[in-house]
Biotite code that builds the C-alpha atoms (Angstrom):
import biotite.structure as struc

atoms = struc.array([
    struc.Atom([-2.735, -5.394, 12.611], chain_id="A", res_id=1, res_name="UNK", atom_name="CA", element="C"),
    struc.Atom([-0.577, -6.862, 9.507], chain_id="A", res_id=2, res_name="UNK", atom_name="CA", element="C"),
    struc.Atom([1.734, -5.027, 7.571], chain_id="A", res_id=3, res_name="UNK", atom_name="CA", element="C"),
    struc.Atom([1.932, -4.556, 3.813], chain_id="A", res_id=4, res_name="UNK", atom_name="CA", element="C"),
    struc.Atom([4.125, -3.262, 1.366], chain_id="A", res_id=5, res_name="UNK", atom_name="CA", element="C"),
    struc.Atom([2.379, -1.718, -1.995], chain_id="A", res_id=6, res_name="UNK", atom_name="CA", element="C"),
    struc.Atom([5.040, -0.620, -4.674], chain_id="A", res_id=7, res_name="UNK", atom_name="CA", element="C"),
    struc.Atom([3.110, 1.171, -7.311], chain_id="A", res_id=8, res_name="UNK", atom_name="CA", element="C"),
    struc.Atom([3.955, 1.723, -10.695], chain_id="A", res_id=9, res_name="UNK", atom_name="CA", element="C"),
    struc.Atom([2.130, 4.756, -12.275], chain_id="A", res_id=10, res_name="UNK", atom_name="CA", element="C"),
    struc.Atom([0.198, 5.062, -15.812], chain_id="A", res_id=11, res_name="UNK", atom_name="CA", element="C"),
    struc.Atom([-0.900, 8.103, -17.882], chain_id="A", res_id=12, res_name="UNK", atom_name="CA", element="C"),
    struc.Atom([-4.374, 7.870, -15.536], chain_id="A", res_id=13, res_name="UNK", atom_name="CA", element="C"),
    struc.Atom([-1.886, 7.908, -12.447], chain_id="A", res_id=14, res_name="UNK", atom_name="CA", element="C"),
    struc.Atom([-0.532, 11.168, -13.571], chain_id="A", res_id=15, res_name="UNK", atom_name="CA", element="C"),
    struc.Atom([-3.762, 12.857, -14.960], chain_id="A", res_id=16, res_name="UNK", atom_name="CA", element="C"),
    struc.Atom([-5.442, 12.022, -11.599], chain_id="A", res_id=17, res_name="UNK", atom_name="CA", element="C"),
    struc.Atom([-1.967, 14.008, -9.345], chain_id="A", res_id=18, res_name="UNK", atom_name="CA", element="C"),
    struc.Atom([-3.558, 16.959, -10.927], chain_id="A", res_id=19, res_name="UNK", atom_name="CA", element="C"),
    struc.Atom([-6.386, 17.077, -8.802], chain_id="A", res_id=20, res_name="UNK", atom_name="CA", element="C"),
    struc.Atom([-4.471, 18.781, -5.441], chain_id="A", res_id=21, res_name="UNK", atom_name="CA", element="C"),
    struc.Atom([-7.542, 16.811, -3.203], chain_id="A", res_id=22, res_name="UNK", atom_name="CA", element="C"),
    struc.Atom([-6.160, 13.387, -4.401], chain_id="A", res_id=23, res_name="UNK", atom_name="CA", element="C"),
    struc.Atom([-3.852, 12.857, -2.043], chain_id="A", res_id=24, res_name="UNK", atom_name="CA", element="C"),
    struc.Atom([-6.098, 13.533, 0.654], chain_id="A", res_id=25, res_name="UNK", atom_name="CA", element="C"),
    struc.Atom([-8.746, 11.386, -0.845], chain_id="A", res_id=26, res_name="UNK", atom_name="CA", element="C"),
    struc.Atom([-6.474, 8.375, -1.152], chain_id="A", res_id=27, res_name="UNK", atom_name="CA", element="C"),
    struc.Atom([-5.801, 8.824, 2.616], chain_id="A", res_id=28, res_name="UNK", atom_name="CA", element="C"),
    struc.Atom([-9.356, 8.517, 3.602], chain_id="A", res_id=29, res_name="UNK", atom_name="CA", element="C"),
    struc.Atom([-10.325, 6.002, 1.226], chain_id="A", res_id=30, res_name="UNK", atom_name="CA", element="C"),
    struc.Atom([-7.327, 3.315, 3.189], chain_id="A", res_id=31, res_name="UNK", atom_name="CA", element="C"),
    struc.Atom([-8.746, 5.029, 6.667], chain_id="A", res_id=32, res_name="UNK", atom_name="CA", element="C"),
    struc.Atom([-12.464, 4.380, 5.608], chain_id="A", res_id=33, res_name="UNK", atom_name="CA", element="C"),
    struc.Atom([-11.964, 1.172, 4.656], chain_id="A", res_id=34, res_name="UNK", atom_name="CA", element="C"),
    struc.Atom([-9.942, -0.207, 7.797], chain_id="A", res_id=35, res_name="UNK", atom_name="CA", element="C"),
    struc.Atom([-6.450, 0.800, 7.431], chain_id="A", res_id=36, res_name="UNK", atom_name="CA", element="C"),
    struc.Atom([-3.532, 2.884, 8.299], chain_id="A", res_id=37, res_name="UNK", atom_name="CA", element="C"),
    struc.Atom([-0.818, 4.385, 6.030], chain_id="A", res_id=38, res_name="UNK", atom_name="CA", element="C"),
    struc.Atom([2.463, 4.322, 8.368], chain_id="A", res_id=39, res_name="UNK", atom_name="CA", element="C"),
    struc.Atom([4.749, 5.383, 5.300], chain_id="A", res_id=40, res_name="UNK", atom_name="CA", element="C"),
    struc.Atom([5.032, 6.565, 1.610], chain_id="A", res_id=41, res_name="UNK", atom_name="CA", element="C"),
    struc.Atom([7.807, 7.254, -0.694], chain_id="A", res_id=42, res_name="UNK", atom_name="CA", element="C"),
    struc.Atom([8.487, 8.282, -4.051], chain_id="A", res_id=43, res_name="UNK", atom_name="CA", element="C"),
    struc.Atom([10.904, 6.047, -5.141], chain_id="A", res_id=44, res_name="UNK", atom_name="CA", element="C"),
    struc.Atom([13.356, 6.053, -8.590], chain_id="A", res_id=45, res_name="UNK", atom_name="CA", element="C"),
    struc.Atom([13.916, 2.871, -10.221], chain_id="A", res_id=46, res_name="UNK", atom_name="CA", element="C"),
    struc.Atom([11.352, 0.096, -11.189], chain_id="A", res_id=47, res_name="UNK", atom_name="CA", element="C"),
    struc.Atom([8.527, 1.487, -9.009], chain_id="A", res_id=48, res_name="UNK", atom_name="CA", element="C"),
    struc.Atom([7.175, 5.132, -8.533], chain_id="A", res_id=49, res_name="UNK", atom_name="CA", element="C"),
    struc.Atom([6.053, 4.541, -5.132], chain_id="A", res_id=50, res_name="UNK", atom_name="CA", element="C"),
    struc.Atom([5.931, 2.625, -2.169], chain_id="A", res_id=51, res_name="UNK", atom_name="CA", element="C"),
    struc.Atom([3.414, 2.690, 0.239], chain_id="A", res_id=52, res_name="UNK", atom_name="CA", element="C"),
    struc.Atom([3.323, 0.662, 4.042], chain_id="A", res_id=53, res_name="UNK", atom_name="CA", element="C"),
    struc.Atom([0.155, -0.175, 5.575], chain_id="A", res_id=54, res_name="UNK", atom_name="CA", element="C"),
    struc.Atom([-1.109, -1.785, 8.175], chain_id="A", res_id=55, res_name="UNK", atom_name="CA", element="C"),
    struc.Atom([-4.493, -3.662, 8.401], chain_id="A", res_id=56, res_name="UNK", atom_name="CA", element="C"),
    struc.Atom([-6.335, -6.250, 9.925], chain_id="A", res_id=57, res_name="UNK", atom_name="CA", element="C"),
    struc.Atom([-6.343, -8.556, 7.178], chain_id="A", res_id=58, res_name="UNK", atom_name="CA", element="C"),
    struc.Atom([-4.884, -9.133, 3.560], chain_id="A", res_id=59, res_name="UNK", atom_name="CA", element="C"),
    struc.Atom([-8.693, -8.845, 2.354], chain_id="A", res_id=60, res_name="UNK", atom_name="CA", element="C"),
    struc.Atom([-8.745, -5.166, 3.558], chain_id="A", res_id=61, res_name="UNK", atom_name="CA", element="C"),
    struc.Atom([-5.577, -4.138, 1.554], chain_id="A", res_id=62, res_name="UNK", atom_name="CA", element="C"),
    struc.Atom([-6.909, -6.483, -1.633], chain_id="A", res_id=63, res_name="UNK", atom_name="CA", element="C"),
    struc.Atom([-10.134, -3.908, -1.768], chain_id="A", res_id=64, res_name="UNK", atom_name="CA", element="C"),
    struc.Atom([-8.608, -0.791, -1.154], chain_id="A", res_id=65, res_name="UNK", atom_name="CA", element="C"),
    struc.Atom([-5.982, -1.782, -3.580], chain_id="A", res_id=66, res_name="UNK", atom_name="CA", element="C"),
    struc.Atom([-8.634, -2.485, -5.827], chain_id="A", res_id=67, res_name="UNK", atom_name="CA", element="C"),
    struc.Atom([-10.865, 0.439, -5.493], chain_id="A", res_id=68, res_name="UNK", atom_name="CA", element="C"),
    struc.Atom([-7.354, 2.748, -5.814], chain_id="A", res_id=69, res_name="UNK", atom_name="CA", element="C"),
    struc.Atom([-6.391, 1.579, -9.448], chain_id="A", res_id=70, res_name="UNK", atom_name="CA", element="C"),
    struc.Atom([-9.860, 1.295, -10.346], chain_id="A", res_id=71, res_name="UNK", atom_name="CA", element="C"),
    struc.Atom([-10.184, 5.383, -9.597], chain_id="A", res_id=72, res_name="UNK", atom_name="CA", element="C"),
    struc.Atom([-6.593, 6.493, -10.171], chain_id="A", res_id=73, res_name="UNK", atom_name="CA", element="C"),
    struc.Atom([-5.650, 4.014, -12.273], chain_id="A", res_id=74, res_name="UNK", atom_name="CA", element="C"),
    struc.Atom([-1.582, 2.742, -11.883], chain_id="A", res_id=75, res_name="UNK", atom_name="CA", element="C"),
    struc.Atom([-0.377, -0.930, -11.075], chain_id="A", res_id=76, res_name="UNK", atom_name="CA", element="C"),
    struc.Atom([1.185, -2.643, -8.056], chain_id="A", res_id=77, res_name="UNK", atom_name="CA", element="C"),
    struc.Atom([2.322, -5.596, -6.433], chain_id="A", res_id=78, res_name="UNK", atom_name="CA", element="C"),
    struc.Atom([1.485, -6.041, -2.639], chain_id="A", res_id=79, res_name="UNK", atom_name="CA", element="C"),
    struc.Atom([3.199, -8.087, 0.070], chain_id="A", res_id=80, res_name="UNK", atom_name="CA", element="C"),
    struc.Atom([3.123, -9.041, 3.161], chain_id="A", res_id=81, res_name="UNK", atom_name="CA", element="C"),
    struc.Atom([5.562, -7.525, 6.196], chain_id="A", res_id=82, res_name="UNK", atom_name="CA", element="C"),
    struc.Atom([6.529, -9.708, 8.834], chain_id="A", res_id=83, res_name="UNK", atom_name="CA", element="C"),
    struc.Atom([8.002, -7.206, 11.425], chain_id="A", res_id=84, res_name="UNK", atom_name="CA", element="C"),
    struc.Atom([11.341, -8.908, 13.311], chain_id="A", res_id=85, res_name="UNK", atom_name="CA", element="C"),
    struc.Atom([8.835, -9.943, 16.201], chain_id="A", res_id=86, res_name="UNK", atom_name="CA", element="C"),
    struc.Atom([6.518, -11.814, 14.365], chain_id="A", res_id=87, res_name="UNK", atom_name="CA", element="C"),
    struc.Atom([9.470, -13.550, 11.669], chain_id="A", res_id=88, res_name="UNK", atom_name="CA", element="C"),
    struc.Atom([10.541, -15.029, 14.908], chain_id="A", res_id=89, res_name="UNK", atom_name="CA", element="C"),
    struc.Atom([7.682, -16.753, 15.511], chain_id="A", res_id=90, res_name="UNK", atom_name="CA", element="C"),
    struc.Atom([7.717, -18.377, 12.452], chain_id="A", res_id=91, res_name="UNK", atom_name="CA", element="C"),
    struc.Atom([11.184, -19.171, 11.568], chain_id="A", res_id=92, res_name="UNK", atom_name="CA", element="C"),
    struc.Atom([12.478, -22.173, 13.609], chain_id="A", res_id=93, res_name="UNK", atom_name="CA", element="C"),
    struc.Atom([14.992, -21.699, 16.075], chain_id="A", res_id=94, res_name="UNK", atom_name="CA", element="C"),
    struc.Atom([18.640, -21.623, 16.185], chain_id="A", res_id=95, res_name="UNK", atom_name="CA", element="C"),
    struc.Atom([19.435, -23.211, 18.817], chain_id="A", res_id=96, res_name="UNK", atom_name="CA", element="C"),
])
């Protein structure tokens, strides 16, 4: 599974929909139906609201549920991709 980091930035439609005391719940079965697994989510103060890590199989998976999220709760994000210490150093060359 890849990780992903989505910082979220919430809108009037972001707010209006935290009303709705199921939401949360909702949002977590959405990302489960649709492949993946929320490891962690913050509130965060500053230039986003919220970050959220997942893990998936593929980029494609997060692009959808991304997707289908701000399309039903409205909000805006930026997504990337997590390369865990592990994996960075198979990519980076070596040292040595």
């Amino acid at each position: 599974m890849a990780t992903f980091v989505v910082l979220g930035k919430w809108t009037d439609r972001s707010f209006e929909a935290m009303k709705d005391p199921k939401a949360c719940e909702e949002i977590k079965k959405i990302v489960k139906d649709m492949g993946a697994d929320i490891k962690a989510w913050y509130m965060l103060m500053g230039q986003y609201d919220e970050v959220c890590i997942l893990e998936a199989p593929d980029a494609e998976i997060v692009a959808r549920i991304v997707i289908a999220l701000t399309m039903k709760y409205g909000g805006k994000s930026e997504t990337l991709r997590a390369f865990s210490e592990e994996e960075a150093k198979k990519i980076c060359p070596s040292q040595g």
